[in-house]
N, C-alpha and C positions, 0 to 999 in steps of 0.2 A: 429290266431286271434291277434290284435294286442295290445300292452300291455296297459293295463290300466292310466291313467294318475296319480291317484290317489292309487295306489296303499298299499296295508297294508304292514307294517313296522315290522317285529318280535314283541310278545309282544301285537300285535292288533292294533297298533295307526296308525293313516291315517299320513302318510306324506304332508304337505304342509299347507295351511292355518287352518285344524284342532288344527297343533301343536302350531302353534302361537296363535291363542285362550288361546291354555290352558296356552303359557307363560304369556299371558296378564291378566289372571285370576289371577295369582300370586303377582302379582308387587303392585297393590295398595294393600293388605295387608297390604306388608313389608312396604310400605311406608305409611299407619298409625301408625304402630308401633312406627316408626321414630318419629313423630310428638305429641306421646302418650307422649313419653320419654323427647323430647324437652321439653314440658309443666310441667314435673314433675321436671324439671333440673332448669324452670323457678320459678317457684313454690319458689322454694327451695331456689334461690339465692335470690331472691325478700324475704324472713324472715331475710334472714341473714343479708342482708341490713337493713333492720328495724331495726333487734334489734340493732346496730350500732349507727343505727338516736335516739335511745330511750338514749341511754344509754351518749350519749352526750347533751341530750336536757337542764338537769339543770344548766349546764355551760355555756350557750348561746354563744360557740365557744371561754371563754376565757382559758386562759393556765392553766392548772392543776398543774405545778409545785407547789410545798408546799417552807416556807418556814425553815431553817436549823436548829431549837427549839423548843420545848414544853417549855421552863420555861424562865427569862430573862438572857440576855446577857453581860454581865458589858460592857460597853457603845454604848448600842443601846438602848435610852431612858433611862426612871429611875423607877426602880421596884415600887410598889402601893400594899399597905395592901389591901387584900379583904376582902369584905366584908363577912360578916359571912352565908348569903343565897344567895341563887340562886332562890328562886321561880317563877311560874309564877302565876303573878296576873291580875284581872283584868283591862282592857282598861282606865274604870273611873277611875282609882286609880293612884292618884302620890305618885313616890318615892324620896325620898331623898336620896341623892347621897353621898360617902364622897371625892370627888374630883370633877373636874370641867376640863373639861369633864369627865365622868365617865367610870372605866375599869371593874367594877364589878357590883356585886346586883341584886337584884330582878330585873324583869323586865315585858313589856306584853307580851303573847301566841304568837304575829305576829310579824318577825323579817321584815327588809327592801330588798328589790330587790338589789343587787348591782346596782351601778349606782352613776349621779351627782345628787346634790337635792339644788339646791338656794336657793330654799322656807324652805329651812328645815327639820328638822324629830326629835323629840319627846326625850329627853335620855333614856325612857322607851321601846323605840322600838330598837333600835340600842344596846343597852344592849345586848339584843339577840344573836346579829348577833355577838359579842364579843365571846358570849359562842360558838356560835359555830366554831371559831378560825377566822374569820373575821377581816379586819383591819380597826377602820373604822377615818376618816379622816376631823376632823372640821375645819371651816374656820372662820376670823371676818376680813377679808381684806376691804383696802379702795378704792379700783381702780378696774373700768372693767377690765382693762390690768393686773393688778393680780390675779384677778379671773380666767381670763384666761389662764395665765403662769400657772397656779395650775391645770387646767382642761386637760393642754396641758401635764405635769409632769405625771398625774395618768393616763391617757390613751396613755403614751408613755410605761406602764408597763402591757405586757398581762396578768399576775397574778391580775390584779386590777378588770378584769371583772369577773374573779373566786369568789375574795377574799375582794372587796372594796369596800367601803358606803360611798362617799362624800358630805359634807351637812355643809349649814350655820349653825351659831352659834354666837347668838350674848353677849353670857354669855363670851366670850372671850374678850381678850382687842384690842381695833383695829388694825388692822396691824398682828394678830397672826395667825398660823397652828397648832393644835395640831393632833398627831398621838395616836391612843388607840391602844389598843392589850388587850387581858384578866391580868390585873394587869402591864400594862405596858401602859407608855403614854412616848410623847415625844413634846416639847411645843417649838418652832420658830418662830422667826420675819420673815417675807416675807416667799415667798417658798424657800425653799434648795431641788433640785429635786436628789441632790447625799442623805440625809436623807432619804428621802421619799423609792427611790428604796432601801435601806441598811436596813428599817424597814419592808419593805415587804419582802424582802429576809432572814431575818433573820426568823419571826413568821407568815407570812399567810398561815392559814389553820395548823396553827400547836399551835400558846398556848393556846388555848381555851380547856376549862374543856369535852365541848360534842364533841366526834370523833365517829358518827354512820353513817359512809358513807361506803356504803356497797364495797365489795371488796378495801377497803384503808385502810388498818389497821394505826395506831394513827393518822388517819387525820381527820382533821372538816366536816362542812357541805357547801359548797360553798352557795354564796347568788343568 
């Protein structure tokens, strides 16, 4: 007789398109599996990213560097008596200051964004931002082209968008800059932009009384 075309294989199995069946049965499996794993690999990286985005978002992209003091510096600015409290009080409530512009005191709950502010901002609010090691930086200038040169100065400094509150101030004499830090001030005619960067470098994020910024041990609170 003649031989079967089909014939059985030791074992039972039909040789020929039987057996490719049964590889075919096999393969997409494996190849969910693949794609199980892909998704858990995705998964995974997509948190780790986030928490990344999270943990950079209070800084709004500025430079973290601090700067190189907690206390003052013999000649970067001129040390300032503090005042005897720190509380926080309320919004309705003005405080009196014992300087002009003010490096200490009581202050309100709500400190300022870093940022420029033409319009102004309050000594009760920026007080704040002082405590929490913030630089913050008043103006009484008489020309757009100084305002300018002064705008161009603090954002030529990536620690400013960390660390820095610029805002008129008309309690100043015309023509002036003054620089605060927690019990330190520093008071110039026109801008000096070598001042400016030598006072951030010296105290942002670092003389201010509150440093509760989680993993920064003796550092402030960025604004």
């Amino acid at each position: 007789m003649p031989e079967s075309r089909h014939r059985r294989r030791p074992g039972g199995r039909t040789a020929g398109r039987g057996a490719t069946d049964a590889g075919l049965s096999i393969r997409p499996k494996k190849k969910k599996t693949n794609y199980l794993l892909l998704g858990v690999f995705l998964v995974i990286a997509l948190l780790v990213i986030g928490s990344f985005g999270l943990t950079t978002i209070p800084w709004r992209g500025g430079d973290l560097r601090v700067g190189k003091s907690d206390k003052y510096v013999e000649g970067v600015g001129v040390s300032q008596a503090l005042m005897p409290t720190a509380n926080h009080l309320p919004e309705s409530q003005t405080i009196q200051y014992t300087t002009t512009p003010p490096t200490s005191g009581d202050h309100w709950a709500r400190w300022a964004d870093c940022g420029f502010y033409p319009d102004g901002l309050p000594d009760e609010r920026v007080v704040h931002n002082l405590e929490h090691s913030n630089i913050v930086i008043s103006y009484n200038l008489t020309s757009p082209e100084e305002v300018e040169a002064l705008r161009q100065a603090v954002d030529s400094l990536g620690m400013s968008r960390a660390w820095g509150v610029t805002r008129y101030y008309d309690k100043l004499a015309p023509g002036t800059v003054a620089l605060a830090g927690w019990g330190v001030l520093d008071t110039m005619q026109g801008v000096d932009r070598d001042r400016i960067k030598k006072f951030f470098e010296t105290y942002a994020g670092k003389i201010g009384p509150e440093k509760n910024q989680p993993g920064m041990k003796g550092v402030g609170i960025p604004c």
